[in-house]
Backbone bond lengths (Angstrom), bond angles and torsions (degrees), N, CA, C in turn:
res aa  C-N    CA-C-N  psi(-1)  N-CA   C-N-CA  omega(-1)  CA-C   N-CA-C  phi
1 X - - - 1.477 - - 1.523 109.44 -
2 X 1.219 122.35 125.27 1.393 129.75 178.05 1.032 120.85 -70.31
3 X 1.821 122.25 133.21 1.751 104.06 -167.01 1.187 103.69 -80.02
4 X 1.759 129.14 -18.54 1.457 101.34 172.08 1.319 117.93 -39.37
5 X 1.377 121.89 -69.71 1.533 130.55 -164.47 1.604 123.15 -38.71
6 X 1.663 101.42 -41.46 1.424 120.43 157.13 1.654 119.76 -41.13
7 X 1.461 106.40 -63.82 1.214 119.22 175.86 1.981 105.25 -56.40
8 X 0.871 120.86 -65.40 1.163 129.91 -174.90 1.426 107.55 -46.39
9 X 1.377 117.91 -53.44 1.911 110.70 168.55 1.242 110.84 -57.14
10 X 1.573 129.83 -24.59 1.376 142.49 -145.95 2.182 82.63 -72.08
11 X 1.494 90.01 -56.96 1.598 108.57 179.04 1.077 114.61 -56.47
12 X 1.315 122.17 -36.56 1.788 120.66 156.19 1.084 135.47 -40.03
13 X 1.559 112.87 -60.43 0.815 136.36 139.34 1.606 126.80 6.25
14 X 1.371 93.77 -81.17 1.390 109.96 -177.81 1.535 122.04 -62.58
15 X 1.220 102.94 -40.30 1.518 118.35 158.09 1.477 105.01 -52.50
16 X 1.010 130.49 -106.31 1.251 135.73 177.85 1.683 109.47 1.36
17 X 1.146 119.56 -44.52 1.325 132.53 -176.89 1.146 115.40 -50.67
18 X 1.958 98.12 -63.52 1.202 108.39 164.92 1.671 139.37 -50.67
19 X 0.836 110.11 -29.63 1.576 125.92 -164.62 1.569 89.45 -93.99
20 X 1.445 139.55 -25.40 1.089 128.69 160.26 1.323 128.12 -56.52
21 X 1.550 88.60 -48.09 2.116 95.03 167.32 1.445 120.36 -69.45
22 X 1.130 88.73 -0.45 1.518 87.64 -164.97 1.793 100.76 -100.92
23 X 1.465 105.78 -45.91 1.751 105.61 161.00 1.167 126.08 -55.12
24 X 1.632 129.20 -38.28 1.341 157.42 178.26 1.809 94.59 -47.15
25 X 1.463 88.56 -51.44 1.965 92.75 -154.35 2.070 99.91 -92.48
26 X 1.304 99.02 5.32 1.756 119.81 -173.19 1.848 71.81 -86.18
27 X 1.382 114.81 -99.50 0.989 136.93 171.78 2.031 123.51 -8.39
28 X 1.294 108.19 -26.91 1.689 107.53 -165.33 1.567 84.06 -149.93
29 X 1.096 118.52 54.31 1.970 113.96 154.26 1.201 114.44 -65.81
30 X 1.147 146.75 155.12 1.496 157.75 175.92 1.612 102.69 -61.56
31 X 1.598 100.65 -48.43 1.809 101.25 -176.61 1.821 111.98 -70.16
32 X 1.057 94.18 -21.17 1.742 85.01 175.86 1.521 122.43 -92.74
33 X 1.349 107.55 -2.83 1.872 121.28 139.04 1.323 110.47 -56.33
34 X 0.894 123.22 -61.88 1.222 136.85 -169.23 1.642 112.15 -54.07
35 X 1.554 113.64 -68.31 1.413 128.02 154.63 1.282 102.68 -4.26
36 X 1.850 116.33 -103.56 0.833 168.05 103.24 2.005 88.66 62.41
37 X 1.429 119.00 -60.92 1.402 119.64 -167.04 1.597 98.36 -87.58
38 X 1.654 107.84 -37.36 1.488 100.24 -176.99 1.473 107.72 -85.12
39 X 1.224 128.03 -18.38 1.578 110.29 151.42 1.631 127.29 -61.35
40 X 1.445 133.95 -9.42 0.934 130.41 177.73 1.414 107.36 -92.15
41 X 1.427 121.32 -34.33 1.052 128.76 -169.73 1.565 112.26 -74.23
42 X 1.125 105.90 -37.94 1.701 126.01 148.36 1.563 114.23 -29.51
43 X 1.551 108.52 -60.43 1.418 109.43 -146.37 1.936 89.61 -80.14
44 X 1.680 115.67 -31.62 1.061 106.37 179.04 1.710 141.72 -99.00
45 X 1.449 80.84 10.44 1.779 103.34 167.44 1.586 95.85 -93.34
46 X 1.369 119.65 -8.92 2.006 101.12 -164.64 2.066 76.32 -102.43
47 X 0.959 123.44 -43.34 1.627 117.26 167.82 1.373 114.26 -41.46
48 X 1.181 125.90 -61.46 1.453 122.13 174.33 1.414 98.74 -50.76
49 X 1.318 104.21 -73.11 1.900 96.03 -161.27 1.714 122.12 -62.06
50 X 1.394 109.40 3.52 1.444 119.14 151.48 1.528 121.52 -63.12
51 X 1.442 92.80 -34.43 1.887 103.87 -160.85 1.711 102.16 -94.78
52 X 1.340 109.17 -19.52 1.398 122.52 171.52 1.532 109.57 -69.88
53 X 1.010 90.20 -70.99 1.596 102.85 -164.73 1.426 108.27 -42.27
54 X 1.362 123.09 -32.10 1.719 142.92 -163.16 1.622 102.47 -67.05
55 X 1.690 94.33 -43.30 0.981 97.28 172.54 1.285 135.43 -96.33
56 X 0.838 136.37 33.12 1.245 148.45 -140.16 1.923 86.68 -156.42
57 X 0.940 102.00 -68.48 2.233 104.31 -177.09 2.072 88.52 -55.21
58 X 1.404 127.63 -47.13 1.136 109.77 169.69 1.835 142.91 -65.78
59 X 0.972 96.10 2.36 1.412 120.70 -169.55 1.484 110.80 -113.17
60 X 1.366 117.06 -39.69 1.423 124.13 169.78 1.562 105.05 -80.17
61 X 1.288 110.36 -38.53 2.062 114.82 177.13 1.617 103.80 -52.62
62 X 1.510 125.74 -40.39 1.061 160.08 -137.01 2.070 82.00 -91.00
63 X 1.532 91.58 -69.58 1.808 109.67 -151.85 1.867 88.64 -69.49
64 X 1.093 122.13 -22.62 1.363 120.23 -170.78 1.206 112.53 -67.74
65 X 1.542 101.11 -67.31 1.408 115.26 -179.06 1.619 128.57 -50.79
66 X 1.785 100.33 -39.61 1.546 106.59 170.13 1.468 113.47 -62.02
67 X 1.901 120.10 -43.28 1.384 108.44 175.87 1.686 121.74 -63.04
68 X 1.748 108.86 -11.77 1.622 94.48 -164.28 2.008 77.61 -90.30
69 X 0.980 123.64 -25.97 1.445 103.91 -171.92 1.495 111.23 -77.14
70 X 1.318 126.76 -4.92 1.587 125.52 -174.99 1.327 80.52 -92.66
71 X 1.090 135.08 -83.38 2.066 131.73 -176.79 1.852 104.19 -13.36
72 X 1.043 100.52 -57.13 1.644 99.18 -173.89 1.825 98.64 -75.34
73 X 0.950 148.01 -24.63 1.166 147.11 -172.73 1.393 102.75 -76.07
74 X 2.032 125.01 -60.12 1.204 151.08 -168.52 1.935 73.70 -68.40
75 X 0.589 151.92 -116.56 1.692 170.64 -158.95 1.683 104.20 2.33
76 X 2.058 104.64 -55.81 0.919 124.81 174.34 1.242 123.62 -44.72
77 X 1.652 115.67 -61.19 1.050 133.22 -164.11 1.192 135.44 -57.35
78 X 2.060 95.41 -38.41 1.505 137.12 172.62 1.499 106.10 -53.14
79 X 1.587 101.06 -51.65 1.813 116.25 169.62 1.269 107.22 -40.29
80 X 1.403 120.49 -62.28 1.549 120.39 -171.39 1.080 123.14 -51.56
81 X 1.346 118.44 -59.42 1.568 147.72 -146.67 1.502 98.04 -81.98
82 X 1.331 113.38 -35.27 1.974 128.36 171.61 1.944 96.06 -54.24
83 X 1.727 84.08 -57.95 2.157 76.11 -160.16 1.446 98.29 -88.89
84 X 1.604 138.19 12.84 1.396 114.13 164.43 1.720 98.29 -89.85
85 X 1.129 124.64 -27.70 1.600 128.83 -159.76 1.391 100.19 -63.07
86 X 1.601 111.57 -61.49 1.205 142.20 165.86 1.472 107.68 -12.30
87 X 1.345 129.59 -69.49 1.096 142.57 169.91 1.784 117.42 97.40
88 X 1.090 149.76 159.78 1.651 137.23 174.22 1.675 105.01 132.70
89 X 1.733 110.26 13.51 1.179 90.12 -166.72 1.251 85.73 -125.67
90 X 1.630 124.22 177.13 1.278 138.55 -161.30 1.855 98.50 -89.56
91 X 1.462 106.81 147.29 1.392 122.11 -178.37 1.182 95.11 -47.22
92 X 1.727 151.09 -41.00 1.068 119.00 -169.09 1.807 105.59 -106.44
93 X 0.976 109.98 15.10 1.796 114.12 171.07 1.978 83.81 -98.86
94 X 0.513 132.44 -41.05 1.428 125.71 176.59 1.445 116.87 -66.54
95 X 1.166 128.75 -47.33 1.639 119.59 165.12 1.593 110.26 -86.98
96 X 1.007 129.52 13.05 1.590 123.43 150.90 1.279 103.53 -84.17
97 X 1.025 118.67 -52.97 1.831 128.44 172.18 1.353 113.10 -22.85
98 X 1.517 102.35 -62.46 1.608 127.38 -170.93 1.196 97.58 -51.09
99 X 1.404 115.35 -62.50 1.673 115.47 -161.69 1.109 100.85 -67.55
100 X 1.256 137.91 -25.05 1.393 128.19 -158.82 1.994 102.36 -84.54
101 X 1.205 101.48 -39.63 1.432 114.04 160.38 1.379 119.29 -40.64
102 X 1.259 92.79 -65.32 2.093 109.45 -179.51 1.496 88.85 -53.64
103 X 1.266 125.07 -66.31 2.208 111.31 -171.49 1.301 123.06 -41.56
104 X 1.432 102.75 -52.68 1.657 108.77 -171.02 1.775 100.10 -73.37
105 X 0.892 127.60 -17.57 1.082 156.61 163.11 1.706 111.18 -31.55
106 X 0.969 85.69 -72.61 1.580 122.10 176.26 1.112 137.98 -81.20
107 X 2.061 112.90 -16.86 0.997 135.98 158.58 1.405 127.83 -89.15
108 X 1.865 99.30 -24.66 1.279 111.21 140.99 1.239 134.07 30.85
109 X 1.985 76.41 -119.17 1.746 137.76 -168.71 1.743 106.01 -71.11
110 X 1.626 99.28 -35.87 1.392 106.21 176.42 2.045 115.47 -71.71
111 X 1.069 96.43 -21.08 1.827 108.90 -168.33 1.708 86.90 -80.07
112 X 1.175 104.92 -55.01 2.073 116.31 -156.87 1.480 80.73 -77.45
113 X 1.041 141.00 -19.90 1.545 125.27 161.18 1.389 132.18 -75.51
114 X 0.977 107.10 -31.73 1.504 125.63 140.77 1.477 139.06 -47.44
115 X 1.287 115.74 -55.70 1.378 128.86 165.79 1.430 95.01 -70.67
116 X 0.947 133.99 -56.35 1.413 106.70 -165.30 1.905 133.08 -69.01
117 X 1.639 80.44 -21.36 2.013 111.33 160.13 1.588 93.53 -68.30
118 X 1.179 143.53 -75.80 1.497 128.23 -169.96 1.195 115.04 -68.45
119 X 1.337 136.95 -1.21 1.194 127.66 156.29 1.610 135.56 -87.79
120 X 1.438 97.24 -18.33 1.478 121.40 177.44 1.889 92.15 -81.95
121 X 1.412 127.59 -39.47 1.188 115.22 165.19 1.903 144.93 -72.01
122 X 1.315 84.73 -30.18 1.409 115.98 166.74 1.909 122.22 -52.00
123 X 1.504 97.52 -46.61 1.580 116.38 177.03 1.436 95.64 -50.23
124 X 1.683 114.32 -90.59 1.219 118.67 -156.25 1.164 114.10 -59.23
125 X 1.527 135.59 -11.72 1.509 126.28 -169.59 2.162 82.60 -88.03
126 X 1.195 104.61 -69.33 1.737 95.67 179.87 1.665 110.21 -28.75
127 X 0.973 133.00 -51.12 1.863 129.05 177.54 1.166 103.72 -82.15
128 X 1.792 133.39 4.48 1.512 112.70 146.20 1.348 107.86 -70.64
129 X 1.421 99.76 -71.87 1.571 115.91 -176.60 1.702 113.00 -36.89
130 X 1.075 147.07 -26.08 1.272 137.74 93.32 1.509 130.69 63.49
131 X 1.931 55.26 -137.78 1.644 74.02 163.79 1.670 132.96 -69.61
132 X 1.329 104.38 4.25 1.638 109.25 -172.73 1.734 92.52 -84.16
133 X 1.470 101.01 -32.47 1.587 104.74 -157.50 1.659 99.08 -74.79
134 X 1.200 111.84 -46.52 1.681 114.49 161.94 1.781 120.54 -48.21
135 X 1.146 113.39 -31.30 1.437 107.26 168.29 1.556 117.70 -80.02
136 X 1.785 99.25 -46.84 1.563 92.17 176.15 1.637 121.17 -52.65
137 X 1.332 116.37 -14.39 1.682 127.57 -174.73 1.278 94.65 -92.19
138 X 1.663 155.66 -46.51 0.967 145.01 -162.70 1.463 104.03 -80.02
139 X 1.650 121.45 -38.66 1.365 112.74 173.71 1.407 107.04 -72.45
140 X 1.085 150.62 -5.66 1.272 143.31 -145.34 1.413 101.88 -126.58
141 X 1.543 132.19 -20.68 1.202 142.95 154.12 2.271 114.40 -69.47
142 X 1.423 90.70 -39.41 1.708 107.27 168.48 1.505 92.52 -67.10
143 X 0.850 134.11 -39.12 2.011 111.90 -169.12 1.112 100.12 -86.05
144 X 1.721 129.16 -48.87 1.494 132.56 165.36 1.552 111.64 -26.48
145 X 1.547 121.56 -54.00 1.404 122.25 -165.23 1.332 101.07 -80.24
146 X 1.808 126.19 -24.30 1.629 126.06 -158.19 1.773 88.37 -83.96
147 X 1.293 101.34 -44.49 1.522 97.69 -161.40 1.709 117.55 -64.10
148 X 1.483 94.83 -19.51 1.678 99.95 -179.30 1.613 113.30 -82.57
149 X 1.508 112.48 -27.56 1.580 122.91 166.02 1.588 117.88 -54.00
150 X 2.104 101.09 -41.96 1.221 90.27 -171.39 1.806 98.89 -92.20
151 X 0.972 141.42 -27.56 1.355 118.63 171.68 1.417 130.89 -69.74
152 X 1.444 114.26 -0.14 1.493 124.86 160.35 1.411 116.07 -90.69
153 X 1.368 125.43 -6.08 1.506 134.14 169.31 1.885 103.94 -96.43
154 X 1.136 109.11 -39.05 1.537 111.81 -172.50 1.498 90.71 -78.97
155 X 1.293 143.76 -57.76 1.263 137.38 164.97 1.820 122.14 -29.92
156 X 1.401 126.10 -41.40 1.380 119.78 168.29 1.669 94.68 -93.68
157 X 1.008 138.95 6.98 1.850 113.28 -177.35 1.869 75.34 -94.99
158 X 1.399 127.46 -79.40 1.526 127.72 -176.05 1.226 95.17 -22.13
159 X 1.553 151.51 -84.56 1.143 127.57 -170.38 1.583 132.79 -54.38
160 X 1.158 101.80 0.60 1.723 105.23 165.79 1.379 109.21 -94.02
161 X 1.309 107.71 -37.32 1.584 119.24 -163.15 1.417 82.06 -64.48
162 X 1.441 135.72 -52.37 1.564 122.90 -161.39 1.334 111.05 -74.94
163 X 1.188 134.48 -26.99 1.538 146.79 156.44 1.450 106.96 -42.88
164 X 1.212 112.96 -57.49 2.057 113.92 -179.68 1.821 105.42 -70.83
165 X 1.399 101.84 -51.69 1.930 86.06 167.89 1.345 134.55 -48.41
166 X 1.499 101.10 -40.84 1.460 104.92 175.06 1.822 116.81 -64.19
167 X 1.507 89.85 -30.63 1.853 92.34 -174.66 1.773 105.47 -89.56
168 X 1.245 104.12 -8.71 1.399 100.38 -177.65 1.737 82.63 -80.85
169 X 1.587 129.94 -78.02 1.367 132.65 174.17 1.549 113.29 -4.38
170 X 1.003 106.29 -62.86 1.994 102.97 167.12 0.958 112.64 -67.11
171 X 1.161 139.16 -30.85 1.775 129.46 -160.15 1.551 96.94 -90.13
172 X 0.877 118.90 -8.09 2.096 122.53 -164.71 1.842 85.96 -100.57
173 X 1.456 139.48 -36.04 1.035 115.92 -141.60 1.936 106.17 -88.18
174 X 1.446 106.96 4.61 1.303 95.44 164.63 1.577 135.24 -116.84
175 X 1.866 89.59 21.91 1.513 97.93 -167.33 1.670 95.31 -116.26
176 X 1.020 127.10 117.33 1.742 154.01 144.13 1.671 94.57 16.50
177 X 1.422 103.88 131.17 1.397 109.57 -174.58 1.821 102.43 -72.51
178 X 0.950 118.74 -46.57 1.364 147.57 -165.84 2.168 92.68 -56.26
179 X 1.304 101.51 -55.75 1.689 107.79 -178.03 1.778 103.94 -74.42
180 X 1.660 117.94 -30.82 1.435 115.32 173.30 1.786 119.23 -32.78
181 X 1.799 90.74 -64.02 1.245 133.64 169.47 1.604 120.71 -27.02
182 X 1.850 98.38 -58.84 1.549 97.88 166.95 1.320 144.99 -82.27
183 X 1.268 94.54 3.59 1.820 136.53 -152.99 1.600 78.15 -100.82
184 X 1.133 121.01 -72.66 1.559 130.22 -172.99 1.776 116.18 -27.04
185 X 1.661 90.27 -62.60 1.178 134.59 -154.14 1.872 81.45 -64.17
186 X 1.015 99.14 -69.18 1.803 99.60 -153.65 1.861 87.26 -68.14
187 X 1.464 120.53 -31.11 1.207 101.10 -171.51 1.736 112.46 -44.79
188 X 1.043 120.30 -67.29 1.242 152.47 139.00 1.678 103.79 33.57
189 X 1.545 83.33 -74.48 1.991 108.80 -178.36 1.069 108.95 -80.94
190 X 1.324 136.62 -41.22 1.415 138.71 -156.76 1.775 100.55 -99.59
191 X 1.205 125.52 35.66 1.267 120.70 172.19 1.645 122.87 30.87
192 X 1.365 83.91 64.79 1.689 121.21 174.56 1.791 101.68 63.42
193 X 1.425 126.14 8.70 1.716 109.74 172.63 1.372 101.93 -122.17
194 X 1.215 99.78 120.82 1.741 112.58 -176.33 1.392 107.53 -85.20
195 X 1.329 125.00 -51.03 1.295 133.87 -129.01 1.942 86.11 -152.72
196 X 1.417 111.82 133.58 1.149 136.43 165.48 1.717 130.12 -124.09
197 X 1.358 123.81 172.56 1.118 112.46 172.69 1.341 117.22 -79.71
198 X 1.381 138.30 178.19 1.612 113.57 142.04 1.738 103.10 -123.17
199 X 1.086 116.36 115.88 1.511 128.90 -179.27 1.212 90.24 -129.87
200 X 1.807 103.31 144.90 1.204 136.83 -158.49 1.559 118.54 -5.96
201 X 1.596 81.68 73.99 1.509 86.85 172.43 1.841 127.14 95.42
202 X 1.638 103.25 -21.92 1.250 104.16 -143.46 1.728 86.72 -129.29
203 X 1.271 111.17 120.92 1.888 135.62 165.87 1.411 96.79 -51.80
204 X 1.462 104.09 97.40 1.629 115.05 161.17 1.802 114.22 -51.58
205 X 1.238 121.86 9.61 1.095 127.71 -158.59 1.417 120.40 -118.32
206 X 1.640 101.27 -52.09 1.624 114.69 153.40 1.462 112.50 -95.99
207 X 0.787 107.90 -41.23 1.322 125.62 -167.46 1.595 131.04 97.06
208 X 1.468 98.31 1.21 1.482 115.13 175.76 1.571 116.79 -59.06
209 X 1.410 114.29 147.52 1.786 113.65 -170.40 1.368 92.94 -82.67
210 X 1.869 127.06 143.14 1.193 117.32 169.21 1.822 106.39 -108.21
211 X 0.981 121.06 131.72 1.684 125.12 173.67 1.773 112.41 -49.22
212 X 0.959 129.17 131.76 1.300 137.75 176.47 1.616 98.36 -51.29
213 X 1.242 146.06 -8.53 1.585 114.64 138.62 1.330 124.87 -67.47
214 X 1.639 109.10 -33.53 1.330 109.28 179.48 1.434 130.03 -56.23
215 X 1.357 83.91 -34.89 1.809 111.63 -176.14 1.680 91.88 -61.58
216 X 1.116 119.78 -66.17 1.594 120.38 171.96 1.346 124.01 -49.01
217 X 1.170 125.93 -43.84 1.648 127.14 153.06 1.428 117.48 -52.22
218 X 1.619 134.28 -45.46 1.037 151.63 -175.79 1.705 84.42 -53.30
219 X 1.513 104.24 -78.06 1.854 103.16 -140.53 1.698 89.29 -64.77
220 X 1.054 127.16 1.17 1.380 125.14 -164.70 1.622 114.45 -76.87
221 X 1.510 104.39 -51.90 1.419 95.74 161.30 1.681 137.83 -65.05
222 X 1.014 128.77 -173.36 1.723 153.40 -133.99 1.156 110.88 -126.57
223 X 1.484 155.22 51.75 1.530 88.89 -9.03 1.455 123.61 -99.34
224 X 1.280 113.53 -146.38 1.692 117.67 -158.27 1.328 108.85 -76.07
225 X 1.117 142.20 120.56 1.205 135.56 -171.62 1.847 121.62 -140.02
226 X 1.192 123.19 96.75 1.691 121.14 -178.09 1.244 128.88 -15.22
227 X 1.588 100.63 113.74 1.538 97.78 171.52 1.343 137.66 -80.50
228 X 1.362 106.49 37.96 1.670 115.70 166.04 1.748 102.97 -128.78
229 X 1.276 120.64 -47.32 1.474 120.76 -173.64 1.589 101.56 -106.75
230 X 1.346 133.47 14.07 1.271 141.99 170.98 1.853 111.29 36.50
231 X 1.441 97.00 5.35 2.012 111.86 157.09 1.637 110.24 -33.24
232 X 1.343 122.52 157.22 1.292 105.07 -177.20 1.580 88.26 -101.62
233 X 1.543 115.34 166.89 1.414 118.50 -178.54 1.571 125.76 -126.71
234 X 1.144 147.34 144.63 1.609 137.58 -147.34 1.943 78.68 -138.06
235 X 1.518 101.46 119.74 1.273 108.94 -177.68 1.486 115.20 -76.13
């Protein structure tokens, strides 16, 4: 195996490295933490204001219906109170009258007691629902601004990343398809470092010291590769 070629993956290598930090840091930006919390916070302010709002359409269904039935009650009553005032009817069409007055009367005070209980409830659930809808817009303007940070950062790392492919693309074209292959292979296993130096003694790779037999076993293989992390090695 020729040490150019060695050397030349060595430069691969290094590339490769790079473009890892460089995906790594594509991958773990600060703003896509960020994203990431104000999308949740999103998903559980639009949950609340689901559970709000429900209540709130039930409470007004609620406040509607009691005011159209006090109108017909107030409507009723007006009816009565016209033909008992009125007068022309017999002493006992006149105290059926009465009582009937005294009920609606009474059903009233009981209805406008009511409406005014669903309206005293009605308020504060409307200024939740609200205010939920004002937060869901302030977070939802925060992801608008996060998301434009992170696609103007992923936009210059992709243009680096294509800068290191292209230089990795040259740096591969004078090293042996067959050594690409093993380069790959161990990259793979060896948590992205295939290939190390060996200076004085010591596997740029693990970093473990090898004994001057090892060193002789090492350069011995096809190519040379450490006999503790089995990395290939460029003497």
């Amino acid at each position: 195996m020729e040490l150019t070629s060695l050397a030349d993956l060595l430069d691969v290598q290094d590339l490769d490295l790079e473009i890892d930090r460089l995906l790594d840091r594509r991958q773990n930006l600060s703003e896509l933490e960020s994203y990431r919390k104000a999308d949740a916070v999103e998903k559980s302010l639009k949950t609340e204001l689901d559970a709000a709002s429900k209540v709130l359409r039930d409470l007004e269904l609620s406040f509607d219906k009691s005011e159209g039935e006090l109108e017909i009650l107030e409507a009723k009553l007006k009816e009565h109170e016209t033909r008992l005032f009125a007068g022309g009817m017999s002493s006992r069409e006149t105290e059926h009258m009465r009582l009937e007055v005294q009920g609606l009367n009474a059903q009233r005070d009981a209805m406008e007691e009511r409406v005014l209980q669903l309206l005293e409830e009605v308020d504060p659930e409307r200024a939740a629902v609200t205010s939920l809808e004002s937060k869901i817009d302030a977070v939802s303007a925060e992801k608008a601004s996060l998301e434009g940070m992170i696609k103007a950062e992923w936009k210059k790392i992709d243009a680096e990343l294509a800068r290191k492919e292209e230089r990795k693309k040259d740096a591969l074209i004078p090293v042996p398809a067959d050594l690409v292959e093993r380069y790959e292979d161990l990259r793979h296993r060896k948590e992205g470092v295939a290939i190390g130096r060996l200076e004085h003694g010591v596997c740029g790779g693990c970093h473990m010291t090898l004994s001057s037999a090892e060193q002789v076993e090492a350069l011995g293989d096809e190519p040379p590769r450490c006999v503790h992390c089995r990395r290939i090695l460029v003497a």
